[in-house]
C-alpha positions as CSV (number, residue, x, y, z in Angstrom):
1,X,-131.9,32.3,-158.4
2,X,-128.8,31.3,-160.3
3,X,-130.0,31.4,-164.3
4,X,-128.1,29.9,-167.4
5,X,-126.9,32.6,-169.8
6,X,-127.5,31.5,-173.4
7,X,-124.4,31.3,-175.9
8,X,-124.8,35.1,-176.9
9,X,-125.4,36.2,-173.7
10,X,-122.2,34.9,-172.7
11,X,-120.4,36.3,-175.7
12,X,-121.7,39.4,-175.4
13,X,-121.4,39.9,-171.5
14,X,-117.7,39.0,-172.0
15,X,-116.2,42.1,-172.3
16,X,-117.9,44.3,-169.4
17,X,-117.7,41.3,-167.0
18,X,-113.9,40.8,-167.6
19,X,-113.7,44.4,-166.7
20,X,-115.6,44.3,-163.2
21,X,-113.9,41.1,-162.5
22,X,-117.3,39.0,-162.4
23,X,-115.1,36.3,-164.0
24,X,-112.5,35.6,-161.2
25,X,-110.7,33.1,-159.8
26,X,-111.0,30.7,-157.4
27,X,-108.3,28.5,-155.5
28,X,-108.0,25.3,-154.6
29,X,-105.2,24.2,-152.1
30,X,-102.6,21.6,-153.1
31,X,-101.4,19.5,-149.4
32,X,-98.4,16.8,-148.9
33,X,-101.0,14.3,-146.7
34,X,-97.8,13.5,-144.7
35,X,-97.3,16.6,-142.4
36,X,-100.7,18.4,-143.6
37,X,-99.0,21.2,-145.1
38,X,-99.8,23.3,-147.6
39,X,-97.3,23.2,-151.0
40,X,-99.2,25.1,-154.0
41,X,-102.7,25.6,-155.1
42,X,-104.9,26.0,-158.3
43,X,-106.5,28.8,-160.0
44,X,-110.0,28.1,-161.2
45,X,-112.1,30.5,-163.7
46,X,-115.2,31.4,-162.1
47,X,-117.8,33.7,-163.2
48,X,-121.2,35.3,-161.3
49,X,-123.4,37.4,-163.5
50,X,-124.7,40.4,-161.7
51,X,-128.7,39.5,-162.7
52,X,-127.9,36.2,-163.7
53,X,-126.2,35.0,-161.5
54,X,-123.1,31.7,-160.8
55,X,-122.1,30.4,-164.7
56,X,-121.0,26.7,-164.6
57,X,-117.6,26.7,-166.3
58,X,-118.7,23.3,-168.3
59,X,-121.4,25.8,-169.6
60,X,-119.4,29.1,-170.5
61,X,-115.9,27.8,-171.0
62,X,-116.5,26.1,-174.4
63,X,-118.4,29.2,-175.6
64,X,-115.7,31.2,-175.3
65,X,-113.8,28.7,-176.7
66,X,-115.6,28.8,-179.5
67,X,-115.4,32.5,-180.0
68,X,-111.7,32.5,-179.6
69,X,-112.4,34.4,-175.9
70,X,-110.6,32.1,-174.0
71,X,-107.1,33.1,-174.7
72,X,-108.9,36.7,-172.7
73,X,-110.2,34.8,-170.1
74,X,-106.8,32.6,-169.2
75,X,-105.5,36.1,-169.5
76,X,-107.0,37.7,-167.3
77,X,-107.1,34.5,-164.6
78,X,-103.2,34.9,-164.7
79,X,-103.6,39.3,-164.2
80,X,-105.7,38.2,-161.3
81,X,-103.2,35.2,-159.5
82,X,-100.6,38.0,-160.2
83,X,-102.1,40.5,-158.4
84,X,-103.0,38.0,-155.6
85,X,-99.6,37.0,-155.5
86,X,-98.1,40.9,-155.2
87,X,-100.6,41.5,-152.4
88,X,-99.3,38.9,-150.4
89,X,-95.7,40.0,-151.3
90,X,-96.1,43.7,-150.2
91,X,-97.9,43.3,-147.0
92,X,-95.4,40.2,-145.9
93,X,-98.1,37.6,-145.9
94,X,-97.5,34.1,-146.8
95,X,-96.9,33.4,-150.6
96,X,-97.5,30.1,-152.0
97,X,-97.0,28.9,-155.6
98,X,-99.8,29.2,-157.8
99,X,-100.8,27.0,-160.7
100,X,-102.6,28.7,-163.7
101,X,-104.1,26.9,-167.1
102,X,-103.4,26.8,-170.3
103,X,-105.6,25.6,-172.9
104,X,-105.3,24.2,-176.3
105,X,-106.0,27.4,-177.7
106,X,-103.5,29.5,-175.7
107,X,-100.8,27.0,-176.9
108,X,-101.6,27.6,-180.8
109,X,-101.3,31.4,-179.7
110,X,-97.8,32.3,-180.6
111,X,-97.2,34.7,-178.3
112,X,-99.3,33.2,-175.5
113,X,-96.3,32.5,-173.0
114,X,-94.5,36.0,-174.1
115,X,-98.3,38.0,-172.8
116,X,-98.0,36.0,-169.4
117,X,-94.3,37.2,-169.1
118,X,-95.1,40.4,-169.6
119,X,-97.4,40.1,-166.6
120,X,-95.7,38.8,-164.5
121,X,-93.1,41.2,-164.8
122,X,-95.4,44.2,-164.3
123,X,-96.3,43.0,-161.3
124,X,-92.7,42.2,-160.2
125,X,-93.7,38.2,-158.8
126,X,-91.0,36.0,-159.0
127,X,-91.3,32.7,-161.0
128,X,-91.3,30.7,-158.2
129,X,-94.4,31.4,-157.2
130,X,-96.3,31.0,-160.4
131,X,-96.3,27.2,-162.4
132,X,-98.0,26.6,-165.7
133,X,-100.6,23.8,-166.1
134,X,-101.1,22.1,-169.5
135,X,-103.8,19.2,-169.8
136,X,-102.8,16.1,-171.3
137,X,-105.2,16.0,-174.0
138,X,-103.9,19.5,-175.4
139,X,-100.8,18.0,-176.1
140,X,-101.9,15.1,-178.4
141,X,-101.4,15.3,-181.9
142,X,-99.3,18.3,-181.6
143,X,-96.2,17.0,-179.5
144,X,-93.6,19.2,-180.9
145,X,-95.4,22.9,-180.7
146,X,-96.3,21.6,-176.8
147,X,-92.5,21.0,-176.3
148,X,-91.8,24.4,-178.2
149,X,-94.2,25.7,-175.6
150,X,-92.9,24.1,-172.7
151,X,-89.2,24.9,-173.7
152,X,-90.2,28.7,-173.9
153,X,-91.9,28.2,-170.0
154,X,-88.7,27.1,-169.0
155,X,-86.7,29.6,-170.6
156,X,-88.6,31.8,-168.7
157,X,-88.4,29.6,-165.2
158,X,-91.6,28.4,-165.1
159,X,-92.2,25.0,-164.0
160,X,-94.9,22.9,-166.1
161,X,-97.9,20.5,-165.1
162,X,-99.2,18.1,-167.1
163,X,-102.7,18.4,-165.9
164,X,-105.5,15.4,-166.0
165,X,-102.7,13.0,-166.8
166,X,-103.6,9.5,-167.5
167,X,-107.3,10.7,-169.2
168,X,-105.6,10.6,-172.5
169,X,-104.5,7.3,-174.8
170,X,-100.7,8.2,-175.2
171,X,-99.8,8.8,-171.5
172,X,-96.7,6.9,-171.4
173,X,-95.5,8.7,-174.8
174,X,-96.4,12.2,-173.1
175,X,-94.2,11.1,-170.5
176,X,-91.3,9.9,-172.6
177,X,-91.4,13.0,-175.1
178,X,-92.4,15.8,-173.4
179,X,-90.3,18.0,-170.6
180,X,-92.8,18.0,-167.7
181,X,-91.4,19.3,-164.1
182,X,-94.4,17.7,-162.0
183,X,-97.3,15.4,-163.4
184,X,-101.2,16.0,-161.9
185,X,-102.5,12.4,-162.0
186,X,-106.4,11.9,-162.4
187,X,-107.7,10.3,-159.8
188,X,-110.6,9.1,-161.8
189,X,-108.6,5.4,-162.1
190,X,-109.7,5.3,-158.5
191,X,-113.5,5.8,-158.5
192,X,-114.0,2.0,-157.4
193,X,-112.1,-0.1,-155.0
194,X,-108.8,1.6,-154.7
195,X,-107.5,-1.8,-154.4
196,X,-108.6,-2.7,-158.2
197,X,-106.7,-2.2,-161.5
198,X,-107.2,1.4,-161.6
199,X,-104.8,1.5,-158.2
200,X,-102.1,-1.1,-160.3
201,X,-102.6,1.3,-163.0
202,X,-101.6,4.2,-160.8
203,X,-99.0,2.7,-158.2
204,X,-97.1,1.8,-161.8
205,X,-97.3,6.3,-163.1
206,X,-96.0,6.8,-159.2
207,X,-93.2,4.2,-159.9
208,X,-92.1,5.7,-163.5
209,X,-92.5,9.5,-162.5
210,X,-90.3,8.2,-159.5
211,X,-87.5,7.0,-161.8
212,X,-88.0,10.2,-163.9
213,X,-87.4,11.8,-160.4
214,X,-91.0,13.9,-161.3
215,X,-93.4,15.0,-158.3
216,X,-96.7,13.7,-158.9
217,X,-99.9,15.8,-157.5
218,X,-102.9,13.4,-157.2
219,X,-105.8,15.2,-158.5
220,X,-109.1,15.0,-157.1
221,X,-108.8,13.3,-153.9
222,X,-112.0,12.6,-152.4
223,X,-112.1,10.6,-149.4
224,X,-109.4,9.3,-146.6
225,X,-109.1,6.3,-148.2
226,X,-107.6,8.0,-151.6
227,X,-105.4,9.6,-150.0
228,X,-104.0,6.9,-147.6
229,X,-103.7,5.0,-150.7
230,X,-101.2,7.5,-152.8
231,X,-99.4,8.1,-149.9
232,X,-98.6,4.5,-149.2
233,X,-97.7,3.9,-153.1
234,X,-95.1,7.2,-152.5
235,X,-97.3,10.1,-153.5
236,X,-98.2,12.6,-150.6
237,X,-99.1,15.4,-153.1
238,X,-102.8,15.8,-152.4
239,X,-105.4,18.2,-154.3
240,X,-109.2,18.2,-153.7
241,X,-112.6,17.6,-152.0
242,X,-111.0,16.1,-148.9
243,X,-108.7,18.5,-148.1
244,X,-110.2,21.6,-149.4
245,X,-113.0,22.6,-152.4
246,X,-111.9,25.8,-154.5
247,X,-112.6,28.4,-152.3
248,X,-112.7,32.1,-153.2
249,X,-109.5,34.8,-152.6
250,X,-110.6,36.0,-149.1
251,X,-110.9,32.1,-147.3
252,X,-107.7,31.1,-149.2
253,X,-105.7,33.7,-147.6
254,X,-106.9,33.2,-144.7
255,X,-106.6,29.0,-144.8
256,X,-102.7,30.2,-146.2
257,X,-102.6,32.5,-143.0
258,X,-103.2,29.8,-140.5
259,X,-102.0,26.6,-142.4
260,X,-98.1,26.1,-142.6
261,X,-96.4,25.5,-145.9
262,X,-93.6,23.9,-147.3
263,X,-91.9,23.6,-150.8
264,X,-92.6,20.9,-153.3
265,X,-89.3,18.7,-153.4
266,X,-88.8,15.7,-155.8
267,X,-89.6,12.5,-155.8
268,X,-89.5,11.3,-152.3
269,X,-88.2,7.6,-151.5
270,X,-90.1,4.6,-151.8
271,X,-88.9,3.1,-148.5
272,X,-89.9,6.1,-146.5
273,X,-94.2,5.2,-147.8
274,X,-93.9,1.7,-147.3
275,X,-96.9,0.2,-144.9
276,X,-94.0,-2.7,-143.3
277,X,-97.3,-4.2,-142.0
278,X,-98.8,-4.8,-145.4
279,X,-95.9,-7.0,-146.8
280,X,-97.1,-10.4,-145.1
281,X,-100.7,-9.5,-147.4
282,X,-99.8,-11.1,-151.0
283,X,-102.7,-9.2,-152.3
284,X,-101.3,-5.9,-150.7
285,X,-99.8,-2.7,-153.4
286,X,-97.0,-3.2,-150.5
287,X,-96.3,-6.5,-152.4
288,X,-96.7,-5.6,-155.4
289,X,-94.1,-2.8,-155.3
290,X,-91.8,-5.3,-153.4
291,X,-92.4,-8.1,-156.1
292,X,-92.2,-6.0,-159.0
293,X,-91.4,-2.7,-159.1
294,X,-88.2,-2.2,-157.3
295,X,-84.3,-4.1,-157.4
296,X,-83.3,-7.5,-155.7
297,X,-84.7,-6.9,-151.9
298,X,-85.0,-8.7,-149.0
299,X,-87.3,-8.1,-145.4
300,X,-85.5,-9.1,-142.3
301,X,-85.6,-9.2,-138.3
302,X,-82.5,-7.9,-136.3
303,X,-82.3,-8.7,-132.9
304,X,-78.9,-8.8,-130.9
305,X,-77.0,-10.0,-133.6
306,X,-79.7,-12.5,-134.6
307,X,-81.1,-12.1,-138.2
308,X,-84.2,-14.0,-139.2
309,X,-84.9,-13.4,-143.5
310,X,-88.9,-12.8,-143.6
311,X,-88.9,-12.1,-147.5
312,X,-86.6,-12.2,-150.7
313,X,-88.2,-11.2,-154.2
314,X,-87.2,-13.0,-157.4
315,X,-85.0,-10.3,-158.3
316,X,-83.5,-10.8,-155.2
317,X,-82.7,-14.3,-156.0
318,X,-81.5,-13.6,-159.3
319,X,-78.8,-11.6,-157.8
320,X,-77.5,-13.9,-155.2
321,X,-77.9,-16.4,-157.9
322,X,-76.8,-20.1,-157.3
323,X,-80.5,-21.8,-158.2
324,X,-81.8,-21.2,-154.4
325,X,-85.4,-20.9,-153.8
326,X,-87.4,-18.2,-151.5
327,X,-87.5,-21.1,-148.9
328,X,-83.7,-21.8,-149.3
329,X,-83.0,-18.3,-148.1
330,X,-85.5,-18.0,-145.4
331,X,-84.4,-21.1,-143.9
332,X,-80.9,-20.6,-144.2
333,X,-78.5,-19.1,-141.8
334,X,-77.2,-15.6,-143.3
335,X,-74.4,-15.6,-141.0
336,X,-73.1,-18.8,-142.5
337,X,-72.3,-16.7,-145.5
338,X,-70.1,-14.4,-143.8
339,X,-66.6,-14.1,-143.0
340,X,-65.4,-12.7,-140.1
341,X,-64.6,-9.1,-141.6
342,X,-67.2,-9.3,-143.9
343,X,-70.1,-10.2,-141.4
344,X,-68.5,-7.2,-139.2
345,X,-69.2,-4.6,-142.0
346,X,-72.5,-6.0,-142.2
347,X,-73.8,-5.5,-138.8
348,X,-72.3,-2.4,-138.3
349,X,-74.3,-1.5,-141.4
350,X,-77.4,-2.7,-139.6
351,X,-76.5,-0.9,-136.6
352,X,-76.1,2.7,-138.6
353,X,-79.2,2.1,-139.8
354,X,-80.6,1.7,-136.7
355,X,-78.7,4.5,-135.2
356,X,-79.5,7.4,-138.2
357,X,-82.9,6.2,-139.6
358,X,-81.3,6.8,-142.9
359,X,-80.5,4.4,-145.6
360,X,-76.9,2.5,-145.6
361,X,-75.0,1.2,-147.6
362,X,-72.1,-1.6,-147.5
363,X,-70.4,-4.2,-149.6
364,X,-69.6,-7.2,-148.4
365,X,-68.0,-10.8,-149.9
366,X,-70.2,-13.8,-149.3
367,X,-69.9,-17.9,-150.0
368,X,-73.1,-19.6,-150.9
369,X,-73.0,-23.3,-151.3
370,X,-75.3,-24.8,-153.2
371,X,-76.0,-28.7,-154.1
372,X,-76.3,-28.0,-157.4
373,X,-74.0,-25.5,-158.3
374,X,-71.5,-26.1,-155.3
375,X,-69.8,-23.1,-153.9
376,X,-69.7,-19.4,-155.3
377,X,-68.0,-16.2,-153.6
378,X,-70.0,-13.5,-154.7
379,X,-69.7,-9.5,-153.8
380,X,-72.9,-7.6,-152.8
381,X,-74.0,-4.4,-152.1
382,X,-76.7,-3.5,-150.1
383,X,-78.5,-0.4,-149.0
384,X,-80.1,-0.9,-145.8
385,X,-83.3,0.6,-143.7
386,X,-85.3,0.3,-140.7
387,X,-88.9,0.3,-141.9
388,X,-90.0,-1.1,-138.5
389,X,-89.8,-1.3,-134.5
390,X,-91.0,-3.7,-131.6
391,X,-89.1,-3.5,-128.4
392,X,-85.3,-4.6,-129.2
393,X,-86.2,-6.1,-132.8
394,X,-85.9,-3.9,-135.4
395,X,-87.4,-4.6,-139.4
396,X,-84.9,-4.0,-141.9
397,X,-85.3,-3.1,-145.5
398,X,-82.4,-4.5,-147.4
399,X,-81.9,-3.9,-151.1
400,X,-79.1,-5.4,-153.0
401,X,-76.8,-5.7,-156.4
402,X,-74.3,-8.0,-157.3
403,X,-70.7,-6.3,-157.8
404,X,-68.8,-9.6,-157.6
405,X,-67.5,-8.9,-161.4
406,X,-67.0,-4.9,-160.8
407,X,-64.9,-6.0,-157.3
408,X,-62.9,-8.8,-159.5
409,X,-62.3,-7.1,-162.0
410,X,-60.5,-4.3,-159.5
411,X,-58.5,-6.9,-157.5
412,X,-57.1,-8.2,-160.9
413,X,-55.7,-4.7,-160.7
414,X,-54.2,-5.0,-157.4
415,X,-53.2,-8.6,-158.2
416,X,-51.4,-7.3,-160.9
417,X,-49.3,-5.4,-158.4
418,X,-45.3,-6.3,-160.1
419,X,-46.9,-5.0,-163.2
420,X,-48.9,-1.8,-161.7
421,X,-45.6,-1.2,-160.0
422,X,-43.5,-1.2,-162.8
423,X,-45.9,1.2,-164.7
424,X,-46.6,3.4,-162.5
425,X,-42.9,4.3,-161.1
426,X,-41.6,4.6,-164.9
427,X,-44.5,7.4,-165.5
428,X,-44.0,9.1,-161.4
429,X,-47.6,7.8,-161.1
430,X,-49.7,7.9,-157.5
431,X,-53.0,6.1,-158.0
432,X,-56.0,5.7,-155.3
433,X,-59.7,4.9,-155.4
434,X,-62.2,7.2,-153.2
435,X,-65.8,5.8,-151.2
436,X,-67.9,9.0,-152.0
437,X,-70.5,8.0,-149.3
438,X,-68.2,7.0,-146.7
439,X,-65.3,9.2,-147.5
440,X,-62.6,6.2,-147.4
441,X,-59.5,6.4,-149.3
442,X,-57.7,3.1,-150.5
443,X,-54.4,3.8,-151.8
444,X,-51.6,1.9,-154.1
445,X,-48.6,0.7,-153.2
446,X,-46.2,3.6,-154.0
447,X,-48.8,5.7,-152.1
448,X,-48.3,4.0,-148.8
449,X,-44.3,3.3,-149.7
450,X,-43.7,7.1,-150.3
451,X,-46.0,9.1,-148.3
452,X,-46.8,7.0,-145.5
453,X,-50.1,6.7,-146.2
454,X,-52.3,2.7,-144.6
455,X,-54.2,1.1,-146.5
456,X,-57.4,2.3,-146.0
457,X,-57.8,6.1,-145.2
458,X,-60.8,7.2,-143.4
459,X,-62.5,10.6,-143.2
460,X,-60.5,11.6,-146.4
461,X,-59.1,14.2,-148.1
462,X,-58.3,15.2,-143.8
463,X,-55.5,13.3,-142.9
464,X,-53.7,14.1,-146.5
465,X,-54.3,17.5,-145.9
466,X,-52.9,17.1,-142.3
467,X,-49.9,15.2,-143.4
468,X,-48.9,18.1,-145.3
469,X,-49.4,15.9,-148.9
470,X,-51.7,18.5,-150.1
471,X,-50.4,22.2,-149.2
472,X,-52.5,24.5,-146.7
473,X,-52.9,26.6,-149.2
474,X,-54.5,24.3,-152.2
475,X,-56.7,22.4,-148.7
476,X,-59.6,23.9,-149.6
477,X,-60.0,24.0,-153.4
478,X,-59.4,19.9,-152.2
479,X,-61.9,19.4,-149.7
480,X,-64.2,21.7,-152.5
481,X,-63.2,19.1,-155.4
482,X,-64.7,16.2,-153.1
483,X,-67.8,18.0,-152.3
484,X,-68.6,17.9,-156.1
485,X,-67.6,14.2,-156.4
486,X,-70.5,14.2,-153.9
487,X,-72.9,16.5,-156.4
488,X,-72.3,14.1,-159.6
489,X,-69.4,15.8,-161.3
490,X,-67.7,13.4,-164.0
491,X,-64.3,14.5,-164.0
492,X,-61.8,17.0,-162.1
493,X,-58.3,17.9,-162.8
494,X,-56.0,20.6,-162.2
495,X,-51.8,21.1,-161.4
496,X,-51.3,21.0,-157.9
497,X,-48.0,21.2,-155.7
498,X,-47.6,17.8,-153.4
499,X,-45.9,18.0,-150.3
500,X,-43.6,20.1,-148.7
501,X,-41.2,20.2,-151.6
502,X,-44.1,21.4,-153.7
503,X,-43.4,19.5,-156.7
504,X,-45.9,19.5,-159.1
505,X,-48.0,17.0,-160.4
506,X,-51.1,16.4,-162.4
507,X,-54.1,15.5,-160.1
508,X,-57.4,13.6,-161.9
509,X,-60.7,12.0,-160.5
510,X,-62.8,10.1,-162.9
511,X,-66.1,9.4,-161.6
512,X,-68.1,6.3,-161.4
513,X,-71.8,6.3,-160.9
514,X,-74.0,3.1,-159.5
515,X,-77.0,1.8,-162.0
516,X,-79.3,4.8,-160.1
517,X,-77.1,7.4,-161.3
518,X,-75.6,7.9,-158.1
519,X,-71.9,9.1,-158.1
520,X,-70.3,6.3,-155.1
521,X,-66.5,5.9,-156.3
522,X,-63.9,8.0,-157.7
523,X,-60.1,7.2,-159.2
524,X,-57.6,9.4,-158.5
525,X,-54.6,9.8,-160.1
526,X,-51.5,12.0,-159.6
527,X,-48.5,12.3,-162.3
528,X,-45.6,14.2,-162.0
529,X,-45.5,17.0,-164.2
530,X,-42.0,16.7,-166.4
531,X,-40.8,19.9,-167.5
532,X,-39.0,20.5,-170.8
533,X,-35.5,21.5,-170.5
């Protein structure tokens, strides 16, 4: 029979059963509740007593805190996960990343994060497979040694969990100060009706680690329900009872053995953990989110070129704009709002959509006319998604901005033209503006006069590079420069040799990024390059 050790017996076993290893670990398996994979675990301290028996870590761990063993035990945890981790390594068996914890106490240790390095190293394990785990509480009161800490981590490639996040009282200033890679959210907000506050609480930490672009693990996942519930709200990242319990080193190699694995990516998209049948609920988190936590967006039927608008949000209606109601919308025709061009980019929006199962994206001029504030031409953008399926009809997901002054303000420039012209052939300038996402090319005036060129070029840089505009020999540091317009770069420029004369000229893109941060257009620019005599 298991017997508790008394505070001295504890201290004073310490030593002999660090040595033999009757403190261990244990590990408990971290799952995206998607595809039932396995993406990490945890390290647990454990400890059996030879004549005494299993130790409860609520009874030893604050005993060794207070006699400054901890910083040993955490220690020696890590020299165990690290030797764990190399056995798998050498005999080619599946290697998963492994989070160990820090304490309070190891973070006031100055050279704390320089004794784990060292072990790591010894053992030769990549960073990868190892991540960090601070609580949330450690990190109050003492914000800037935590970020000292948690700089030093990263220096070193680590990746960092804030661990029992949301027990604290300064959660959102932990995650507005601190540099945390992924966020381990306590599941304790859920202990009642996961429909309750405690589920607002946490569908709104899943929303704002989304926009931080920050994984979130849910910690402590007991019961289908729980689980169903983060996953619908976006977070698949499961650890706890109803997966797994922390098991001991043998049974977790096995489970890694037989269970497959894949890596931990970033925040995934709202759209894709949407219940589509949950929206018509007004009490529903699906409503919620659509209500209040995402852009202007809009839930509608396709069917054969019909389309029947189910849902708009306020936001929704404040970008449209023009005083109309929900009900104004819904029963309106959305066709009537279309031109003929315009409501042919639209559905063939739709139709990709349909086609890819991806999200698209197209912009398209629209008339409202209102009673009250008559008629209005107004550009929008919107990003499109098929969230559901019955027979022919499909259920799109449809969010939208309002780019009428961004588009006007570009057409001033082409209405401008006698001017643009005049500037632009006393300075031997070639100007154009570049779609990142679909890779179309709509060029000025002197572009099209000089070099041939419609006026809208599909599948660029290609056909430039075909005409012979930009030399064989320059076609692939070109193509390269519009694969990082793709990445995010701001800005690219270089001297480059145009057509068959070669004549050089100056070559520019400037950047421009949408109010997610994602790069969608680019200006080009080419000036002749004037020599000095």
């Amino acid at each position: 029979m298991d017997k508790k050790m008394s505070a001295s017996e504890i201290v004073r076993n310490f030593d002999e059963a660090i040595r033999n290893d009757d403190i261990y670990a244990v590990y408990q398996p971290q799952f995206n509740h998607s595809t039932g994979r396995m993406m990490g675990a945890e390290a647990l301290i454990r400890w059996r007593h030879p004549s005494y028996g299993t130790q409860y870590p609520s009874d030893f761990i604050p005993v060794l805190e207070e006699n400054d063993l901890i910083i040993d035990a955490d220690l020696h945890i890590f020299d165990l996960v690290c030797r764990f981790q190399k056995n798998c390594i050498d005999n080619n068996l599946p290697v998963i990343p492994i989070s160990v914890n820090m304490s309070r106490h190891d973070i006031f240790n100055k050279n704390y994060v320089d004794e784990i390095e060292r072990i790591r190293t010894r053992y030769g394990i990549p960073v990868k497979y190892l991540r960090v785990e601070i609580t949330e509480t450690s990190a109050i009161g003492g914000t800037e040694l935590v970020t000292s800490v948690m700089n030093k981590l990263h220096e070193y490639g680590y990746l960092v969990e804030m661990d029992d996040f949301g027990c604290g009282y300064s959660s959102l200033n932990i995650l507005k100060d601190l540099p945390v890679d992924i966020i381990k959210l306590d599941m304790k907000f859920l202990s009642g009706d996961v429909g309750g506050r405690g589920g607002i609480i946490i569908g709104s930490i899943v929303q704002m680690a989304k926009w931080l672009n920050t994984p979130v693990i849910a910690e402590g996942v007991e019961t289908r329900e729980q689980a169903d519930f983060m996953k619908s709200i976006g977070c698949n990242y499961i650890q706890g009872y109803y997966y797994s319990k922390p098991v001991p080193e043998k049974e977790f190699l096995e489970m890694s053995r037989q269970i497959e694995h894949e890596k931990m990516t970033r925040a995934l998209s709202l759209i894709e953990n949407i219940n589509a049948g949950k929206f018509w609920d007004p009490e529903s988190l699906e409503t919620l989110i659509f209500s209040n936590f995402v852009g202007g967006a809009a839930i509608f039927t396709y069917k054969k070129g019909d389309i029947n608008i189910l849902r708009v949000n306020e936001k929704y209606l404040e970008e449209v704009g023009m005083n109309q109601s929900e009900q104004d919308i819904i029963h309106s025709n959305i066709w009537d709002t279309f031109e003929d061009e315009s409501k042919a980019i639209y559905e063939d929006t739709i139709k990709r959509a349909i086609s890819t199962g991806d999200e698209e994206r197209c912009e398209t001029w629209r008339t409202f006319v209102t009673d009250c504030c008559g008629e209005d031409k107004i550009c929008i953008r919107s990003y499109m998604r098929v969230i559901g399926k019955a027979a022919d009809q499909y259920l799109i997901y449809c969010m939208v901005h309002n780019i009428t002054a961004e588009r006007k303000n570009f057409a001033a420039l082409y209405d401008s033209e006698r001017r643009f012209r005049f500037a632009s052939e006393q300075a031997n300038m070639y100007a154009w503006e570049y779609m990142i996402d679909t890779k179309e090319m709509r060029p000025c005036f002197r572009c099209m006069r000089d070099l041939g060129l419609p006026p809208l070029v599909k599948n660029y840089p290609e056909p430039a590079i075909e005409a012979g505009i930009f030399p064989s020999d320059y076609a692939d540091m070109y193509r390269d420069w519009h694969r990082q317009l793709e990445q995010g770069v701001k800005e690219l420029e270089a001297i480059i040799p145009l057509t068959v004369s070669r004549t050089p000229f100056h070559v520019r893109y400037t950047t421009e990024f949408d109010e997610n941060g994602k790069p969608f257009k680019a200006y080009g620019s080419a000036t002749l390059v004037v020599e000095d005599d």
